[in-house]
Biopython code that builds the backbone (N, CA, C, O; Angstrom):
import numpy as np
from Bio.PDB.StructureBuilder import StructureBuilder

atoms = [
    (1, "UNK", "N", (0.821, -1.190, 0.000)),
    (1, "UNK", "CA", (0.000, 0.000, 0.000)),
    (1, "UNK", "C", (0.864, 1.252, 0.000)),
    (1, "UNK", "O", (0.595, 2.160, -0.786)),
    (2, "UNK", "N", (2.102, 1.367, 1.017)),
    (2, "UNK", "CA", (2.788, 2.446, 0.758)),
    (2, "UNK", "C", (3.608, 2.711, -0.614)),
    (2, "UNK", "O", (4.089, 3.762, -1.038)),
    (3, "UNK", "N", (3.607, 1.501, -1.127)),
    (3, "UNK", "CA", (4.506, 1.863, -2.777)),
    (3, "UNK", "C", (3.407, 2.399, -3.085)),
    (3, "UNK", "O", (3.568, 3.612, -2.948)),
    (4, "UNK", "N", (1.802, 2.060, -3.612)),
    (4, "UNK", "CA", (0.976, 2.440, -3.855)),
    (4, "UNK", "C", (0.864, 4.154, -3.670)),
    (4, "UNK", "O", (0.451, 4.798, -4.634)),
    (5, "UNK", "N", (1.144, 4.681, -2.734)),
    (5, "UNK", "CA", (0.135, 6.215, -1.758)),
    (5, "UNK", "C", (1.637, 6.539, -2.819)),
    (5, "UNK", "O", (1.298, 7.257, -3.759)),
    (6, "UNK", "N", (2.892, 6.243, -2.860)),
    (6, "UNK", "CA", (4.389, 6.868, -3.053)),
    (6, "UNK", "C", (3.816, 7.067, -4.692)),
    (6, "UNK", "O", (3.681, 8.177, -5.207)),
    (7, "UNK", "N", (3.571, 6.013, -5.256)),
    (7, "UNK", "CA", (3.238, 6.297, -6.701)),
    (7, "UNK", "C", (2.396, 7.088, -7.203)),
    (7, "UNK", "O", (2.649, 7.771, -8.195)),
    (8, "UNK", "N", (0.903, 7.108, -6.375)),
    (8, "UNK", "CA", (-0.134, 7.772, -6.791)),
    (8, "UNK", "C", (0.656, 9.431, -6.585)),
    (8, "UNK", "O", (0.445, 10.294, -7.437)),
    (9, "UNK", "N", (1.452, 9.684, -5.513)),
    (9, "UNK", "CA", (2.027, 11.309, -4.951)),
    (9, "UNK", "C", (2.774, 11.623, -6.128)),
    (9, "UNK", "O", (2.737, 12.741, -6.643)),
    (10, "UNK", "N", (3.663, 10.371, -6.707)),
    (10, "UNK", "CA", (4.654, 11.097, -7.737)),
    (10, "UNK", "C", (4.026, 11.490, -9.211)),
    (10, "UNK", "O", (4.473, 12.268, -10.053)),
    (11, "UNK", "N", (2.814, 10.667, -9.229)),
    (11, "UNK", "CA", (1.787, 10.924, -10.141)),
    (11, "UNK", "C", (1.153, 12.346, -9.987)),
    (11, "UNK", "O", (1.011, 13.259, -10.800)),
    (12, "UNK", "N", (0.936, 12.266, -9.130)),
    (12, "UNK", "CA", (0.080, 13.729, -8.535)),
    (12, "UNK", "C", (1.283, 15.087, -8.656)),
    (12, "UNK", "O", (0.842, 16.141, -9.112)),
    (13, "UNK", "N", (2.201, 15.055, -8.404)),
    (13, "UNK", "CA", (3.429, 15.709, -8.392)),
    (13, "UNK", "C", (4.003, 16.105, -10.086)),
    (13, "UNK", "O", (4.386, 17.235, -10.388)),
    (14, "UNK", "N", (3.967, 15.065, -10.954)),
    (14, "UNK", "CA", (4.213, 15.185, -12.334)),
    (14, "UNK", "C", (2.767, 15.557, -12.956)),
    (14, "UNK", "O", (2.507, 16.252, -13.938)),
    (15, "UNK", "N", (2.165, 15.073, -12.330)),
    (15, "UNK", "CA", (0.632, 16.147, -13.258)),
    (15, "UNK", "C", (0.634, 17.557, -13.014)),
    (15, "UNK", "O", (0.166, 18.368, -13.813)),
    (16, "UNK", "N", (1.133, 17.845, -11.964)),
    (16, "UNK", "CA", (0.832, 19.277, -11.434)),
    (16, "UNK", "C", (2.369, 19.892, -11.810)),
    (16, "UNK", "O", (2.649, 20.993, -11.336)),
    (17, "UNK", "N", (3.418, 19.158, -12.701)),
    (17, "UNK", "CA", (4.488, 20.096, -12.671)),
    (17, "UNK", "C", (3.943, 20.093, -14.204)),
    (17, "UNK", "O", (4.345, 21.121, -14.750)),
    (18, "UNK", "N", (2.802, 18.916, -15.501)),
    (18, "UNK", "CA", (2.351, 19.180, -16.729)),
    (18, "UNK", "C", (1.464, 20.760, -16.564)),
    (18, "UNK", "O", (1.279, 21.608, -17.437)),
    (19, "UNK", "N", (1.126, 20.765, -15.452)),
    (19, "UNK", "CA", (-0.095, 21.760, -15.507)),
    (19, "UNK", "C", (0.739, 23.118, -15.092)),
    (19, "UNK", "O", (0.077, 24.154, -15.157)),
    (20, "UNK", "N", (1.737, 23.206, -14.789)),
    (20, "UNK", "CA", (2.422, 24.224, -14.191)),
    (20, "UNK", "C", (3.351, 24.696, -15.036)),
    (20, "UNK", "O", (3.486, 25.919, -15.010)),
    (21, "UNK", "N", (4.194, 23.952, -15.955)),
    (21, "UNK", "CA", (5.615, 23.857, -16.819)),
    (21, "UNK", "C", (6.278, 24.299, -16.395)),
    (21, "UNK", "O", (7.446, 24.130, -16.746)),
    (22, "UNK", "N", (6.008, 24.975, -15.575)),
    (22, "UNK", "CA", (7.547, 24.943, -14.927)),
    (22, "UNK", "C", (8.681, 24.785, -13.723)),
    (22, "UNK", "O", (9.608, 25.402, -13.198)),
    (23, "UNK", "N", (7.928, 23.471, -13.649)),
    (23, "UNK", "CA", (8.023, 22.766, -12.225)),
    (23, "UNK", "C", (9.258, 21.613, -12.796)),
    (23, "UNK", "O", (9.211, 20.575, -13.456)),
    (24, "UNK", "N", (10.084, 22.219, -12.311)),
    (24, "UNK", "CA", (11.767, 21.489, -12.616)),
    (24, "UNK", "C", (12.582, 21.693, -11.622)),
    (24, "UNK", "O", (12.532, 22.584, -10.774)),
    (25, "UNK", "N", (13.703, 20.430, -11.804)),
    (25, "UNK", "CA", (14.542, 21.023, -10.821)),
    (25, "UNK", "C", (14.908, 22.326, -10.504)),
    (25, "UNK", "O", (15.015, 22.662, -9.324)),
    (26, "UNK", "N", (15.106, 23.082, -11.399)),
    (26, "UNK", "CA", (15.876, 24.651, -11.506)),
    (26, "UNK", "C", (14.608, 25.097, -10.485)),
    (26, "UNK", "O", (14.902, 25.644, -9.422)),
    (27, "UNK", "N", (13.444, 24.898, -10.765)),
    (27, "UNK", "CA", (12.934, 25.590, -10.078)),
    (27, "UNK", "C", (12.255, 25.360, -8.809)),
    (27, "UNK", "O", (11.335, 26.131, -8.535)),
    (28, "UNK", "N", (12.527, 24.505, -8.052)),
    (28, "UNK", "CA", (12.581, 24.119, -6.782)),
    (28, "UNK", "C", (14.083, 24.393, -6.371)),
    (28, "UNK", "O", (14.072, 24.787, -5.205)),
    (29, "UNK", "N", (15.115, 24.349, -6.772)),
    (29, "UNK", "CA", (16.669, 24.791, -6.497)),
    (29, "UNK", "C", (17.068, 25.892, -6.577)),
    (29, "UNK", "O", (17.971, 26.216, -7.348)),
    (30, "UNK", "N", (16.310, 26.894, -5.583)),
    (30, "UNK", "CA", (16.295, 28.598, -5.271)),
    (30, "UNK", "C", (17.565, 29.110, -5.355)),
    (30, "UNK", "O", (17.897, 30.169, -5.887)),
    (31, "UNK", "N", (18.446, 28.081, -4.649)),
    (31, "UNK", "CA", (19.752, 28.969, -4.308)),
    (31, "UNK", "C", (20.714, 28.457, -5.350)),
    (31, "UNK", "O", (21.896, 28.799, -5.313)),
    (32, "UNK", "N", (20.254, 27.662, -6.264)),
    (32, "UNK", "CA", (21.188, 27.230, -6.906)),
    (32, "UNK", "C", (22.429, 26.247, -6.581)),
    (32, "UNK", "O", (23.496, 26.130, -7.183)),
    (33, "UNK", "N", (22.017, 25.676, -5.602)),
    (33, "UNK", "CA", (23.233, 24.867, -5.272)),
    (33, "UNK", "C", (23.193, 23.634, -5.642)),
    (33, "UNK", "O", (24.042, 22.901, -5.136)),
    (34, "UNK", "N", (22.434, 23.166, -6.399)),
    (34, "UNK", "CA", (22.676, 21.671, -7.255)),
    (34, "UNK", "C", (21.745, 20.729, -6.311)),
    (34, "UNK", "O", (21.752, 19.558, -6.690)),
    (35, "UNK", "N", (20.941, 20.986, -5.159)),
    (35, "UNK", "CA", (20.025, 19.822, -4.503)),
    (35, "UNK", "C", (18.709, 20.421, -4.004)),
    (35, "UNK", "O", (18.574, 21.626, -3.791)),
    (36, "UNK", "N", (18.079, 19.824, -3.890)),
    (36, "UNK", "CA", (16.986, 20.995, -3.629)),
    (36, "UNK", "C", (16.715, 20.560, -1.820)),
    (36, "UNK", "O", (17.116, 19.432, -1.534)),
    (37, "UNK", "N", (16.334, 21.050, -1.120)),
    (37, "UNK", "CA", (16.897, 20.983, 0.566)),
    (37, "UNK", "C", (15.800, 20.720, 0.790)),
    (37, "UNK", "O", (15.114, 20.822, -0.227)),
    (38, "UNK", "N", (14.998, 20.274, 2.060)),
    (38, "UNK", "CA", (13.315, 20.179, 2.951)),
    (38, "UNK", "C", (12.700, 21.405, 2.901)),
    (38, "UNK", "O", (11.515, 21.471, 3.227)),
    (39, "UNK", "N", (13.592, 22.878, 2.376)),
    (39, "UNK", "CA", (13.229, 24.193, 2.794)),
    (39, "UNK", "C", (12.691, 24.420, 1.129)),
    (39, "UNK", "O", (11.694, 25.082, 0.841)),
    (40, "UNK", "N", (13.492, 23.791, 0.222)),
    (40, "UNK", "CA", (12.664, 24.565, -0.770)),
    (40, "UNK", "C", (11.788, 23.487, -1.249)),
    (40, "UNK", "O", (10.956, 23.904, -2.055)),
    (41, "UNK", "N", (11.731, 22.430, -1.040)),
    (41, "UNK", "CA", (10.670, 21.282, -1.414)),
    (41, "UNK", "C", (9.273, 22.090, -0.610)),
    (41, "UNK", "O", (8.156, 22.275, -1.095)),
    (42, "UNK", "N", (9.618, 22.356, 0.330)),
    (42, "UNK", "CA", (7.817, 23.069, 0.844)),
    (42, "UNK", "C", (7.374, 24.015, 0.085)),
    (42, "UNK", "O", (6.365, 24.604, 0.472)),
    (43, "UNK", "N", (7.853, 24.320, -0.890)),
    (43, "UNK", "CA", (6.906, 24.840, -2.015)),
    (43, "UNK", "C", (5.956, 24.114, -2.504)),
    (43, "UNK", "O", (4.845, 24.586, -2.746)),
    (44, "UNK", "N", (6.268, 22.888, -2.708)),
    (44, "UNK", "CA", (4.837, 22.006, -3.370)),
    (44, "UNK", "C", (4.744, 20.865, -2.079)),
    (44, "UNK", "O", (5.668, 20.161, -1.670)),
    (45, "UNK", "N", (3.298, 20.915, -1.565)),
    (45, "UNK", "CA", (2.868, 19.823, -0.821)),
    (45, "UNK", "C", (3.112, 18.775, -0.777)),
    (45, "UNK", "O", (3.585, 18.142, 0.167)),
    (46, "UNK", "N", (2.658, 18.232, -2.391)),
    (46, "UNK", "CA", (3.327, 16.668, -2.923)),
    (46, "UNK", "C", (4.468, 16.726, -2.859)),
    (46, "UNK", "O", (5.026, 15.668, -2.566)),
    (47, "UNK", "N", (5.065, 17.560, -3.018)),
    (47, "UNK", "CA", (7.152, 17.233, -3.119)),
    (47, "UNK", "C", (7.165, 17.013, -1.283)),
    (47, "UNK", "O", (7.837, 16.194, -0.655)),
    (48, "UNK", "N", (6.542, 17.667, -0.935)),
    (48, "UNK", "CA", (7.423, 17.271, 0.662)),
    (48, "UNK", "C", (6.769, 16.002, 1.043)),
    (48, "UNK", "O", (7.451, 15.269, 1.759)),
    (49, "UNK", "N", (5.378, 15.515, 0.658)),
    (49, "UNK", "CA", (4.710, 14.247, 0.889)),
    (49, "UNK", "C", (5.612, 13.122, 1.012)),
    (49, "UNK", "O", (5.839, 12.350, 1.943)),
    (50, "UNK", "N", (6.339, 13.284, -0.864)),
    (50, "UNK", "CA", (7.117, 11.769, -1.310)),
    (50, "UNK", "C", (8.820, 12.272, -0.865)),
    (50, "UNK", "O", (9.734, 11.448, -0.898)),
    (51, "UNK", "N", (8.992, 13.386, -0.557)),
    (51, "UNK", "CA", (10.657, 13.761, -0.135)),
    (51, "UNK", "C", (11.332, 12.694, 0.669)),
    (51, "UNK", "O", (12.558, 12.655, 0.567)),
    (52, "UNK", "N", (10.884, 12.022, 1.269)),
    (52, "UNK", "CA", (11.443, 10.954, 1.838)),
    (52, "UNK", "C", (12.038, 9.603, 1.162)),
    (52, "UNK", "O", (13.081, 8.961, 1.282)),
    (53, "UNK", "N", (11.017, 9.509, 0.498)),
    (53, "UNK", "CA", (10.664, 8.240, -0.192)),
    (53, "UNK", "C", (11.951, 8.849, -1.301)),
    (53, "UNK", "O", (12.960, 8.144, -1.273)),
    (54, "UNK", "N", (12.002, 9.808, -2.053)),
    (54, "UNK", "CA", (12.990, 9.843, -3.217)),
    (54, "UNK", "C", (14.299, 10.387, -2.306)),
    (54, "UNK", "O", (15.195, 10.341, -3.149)),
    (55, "UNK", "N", (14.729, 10.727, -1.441)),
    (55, "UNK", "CA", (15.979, 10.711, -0.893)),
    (55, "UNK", "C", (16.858, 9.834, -0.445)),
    (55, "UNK", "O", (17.322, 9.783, 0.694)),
    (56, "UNK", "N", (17.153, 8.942, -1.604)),
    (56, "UNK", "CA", (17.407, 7.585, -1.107)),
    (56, "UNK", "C", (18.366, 7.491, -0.159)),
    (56, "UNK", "O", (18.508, 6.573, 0.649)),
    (57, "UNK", "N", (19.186, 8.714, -0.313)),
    (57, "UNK", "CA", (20.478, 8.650, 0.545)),
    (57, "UNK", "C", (20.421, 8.982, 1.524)),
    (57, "UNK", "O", (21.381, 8.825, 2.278)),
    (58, "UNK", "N", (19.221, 9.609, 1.950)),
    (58, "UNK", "CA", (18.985, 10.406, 3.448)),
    (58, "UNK", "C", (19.641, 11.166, 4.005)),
    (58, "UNK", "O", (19.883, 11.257, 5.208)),
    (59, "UNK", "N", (20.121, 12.036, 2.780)),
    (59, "UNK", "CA", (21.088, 12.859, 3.609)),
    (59, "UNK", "C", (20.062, 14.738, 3.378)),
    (59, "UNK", "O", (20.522, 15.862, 3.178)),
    (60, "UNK", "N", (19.025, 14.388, 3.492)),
    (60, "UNK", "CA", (17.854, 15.648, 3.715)),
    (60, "UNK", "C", (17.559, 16.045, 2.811)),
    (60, "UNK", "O", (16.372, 16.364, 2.743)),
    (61, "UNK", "N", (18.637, 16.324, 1.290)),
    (61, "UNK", "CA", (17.991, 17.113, 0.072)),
    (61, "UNK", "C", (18.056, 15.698, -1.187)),
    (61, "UNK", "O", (18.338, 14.502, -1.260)),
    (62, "UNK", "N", (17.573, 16.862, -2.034)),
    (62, "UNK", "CA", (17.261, 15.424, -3.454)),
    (62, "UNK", "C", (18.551, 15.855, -4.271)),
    (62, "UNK", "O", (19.004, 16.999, -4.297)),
    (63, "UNK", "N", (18.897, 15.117, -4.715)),
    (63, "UNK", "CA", (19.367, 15.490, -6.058)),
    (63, "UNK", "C", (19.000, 15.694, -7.596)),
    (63, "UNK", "O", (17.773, 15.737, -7.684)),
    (64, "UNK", "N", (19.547, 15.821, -8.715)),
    (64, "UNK", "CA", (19.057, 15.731, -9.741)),
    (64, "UNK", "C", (18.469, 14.104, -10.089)),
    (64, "UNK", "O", (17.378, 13.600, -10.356)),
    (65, "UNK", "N", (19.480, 13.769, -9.964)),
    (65, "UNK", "CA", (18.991, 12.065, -9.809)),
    (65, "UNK", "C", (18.014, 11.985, -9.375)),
    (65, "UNK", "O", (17.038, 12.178, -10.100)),
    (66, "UNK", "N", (17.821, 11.620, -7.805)),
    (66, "UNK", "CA", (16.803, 11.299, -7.101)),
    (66, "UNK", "C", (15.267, 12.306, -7.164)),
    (66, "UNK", "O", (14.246, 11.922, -6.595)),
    (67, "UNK", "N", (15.326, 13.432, -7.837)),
    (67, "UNK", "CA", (14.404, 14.065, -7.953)),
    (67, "UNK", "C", (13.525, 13.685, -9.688)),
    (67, "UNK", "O", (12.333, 13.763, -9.986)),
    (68, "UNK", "N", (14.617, 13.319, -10.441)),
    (68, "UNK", "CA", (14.206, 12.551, -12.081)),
    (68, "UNK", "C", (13.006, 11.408, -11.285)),
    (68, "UNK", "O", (12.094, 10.800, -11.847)),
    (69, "UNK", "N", (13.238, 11.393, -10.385)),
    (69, "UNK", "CA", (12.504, 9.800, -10.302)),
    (69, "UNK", "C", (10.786, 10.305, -10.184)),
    (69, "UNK", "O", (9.978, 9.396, -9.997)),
    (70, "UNK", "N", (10.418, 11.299, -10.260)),
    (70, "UNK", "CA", (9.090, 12.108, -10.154)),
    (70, "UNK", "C", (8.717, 12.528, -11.779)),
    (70, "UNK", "O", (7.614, 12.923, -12.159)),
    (71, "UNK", "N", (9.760, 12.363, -12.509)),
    (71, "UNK", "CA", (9.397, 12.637, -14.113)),
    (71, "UNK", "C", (9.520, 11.828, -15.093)),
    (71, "UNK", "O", (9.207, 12.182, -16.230)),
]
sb = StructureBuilder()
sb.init_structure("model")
sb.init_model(0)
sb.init_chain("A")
sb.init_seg("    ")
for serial, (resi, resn, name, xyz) in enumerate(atoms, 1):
    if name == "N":
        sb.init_residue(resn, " ", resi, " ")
    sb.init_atom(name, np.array(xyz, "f"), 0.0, 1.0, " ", f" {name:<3s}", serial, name[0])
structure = sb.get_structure()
């Protein structure tokens, strides 16, 4: 069930970055520093929902990598 709720969020997350265009890394990555942190993921609800789930490394922010996994 939780792969389930994780899939339906990243679904929900890539519909709303089709409906937005311009919901990309660049633009969750305010400061430009190449990861996007817990501080700028609270821009979108769904991004902080599944932020866990795609940080595989647990080290708090996503990367480009680990953030592809939503597109």
């Amino acid at each position: 069930m939780k792969v389930l709720n994780t899939s339906l969020a990243i679904l929900v997350l890539a519909s709303s970055a089709a409906a937005y265009a311009a919901v990309d890394f660049a633009s969750f990555d305010t400061n430009g520093d190449g990861v996007i942190s817990q501080q700028e993921a609270a821009a979108n609800t769904q991004l902080v929902k599944i932020f866990d789930q795609l940080d595989t490394d647990g080290n708090g922010e996503l990367s480009k990598e680990e953030f592809a996994k939503v597109q």
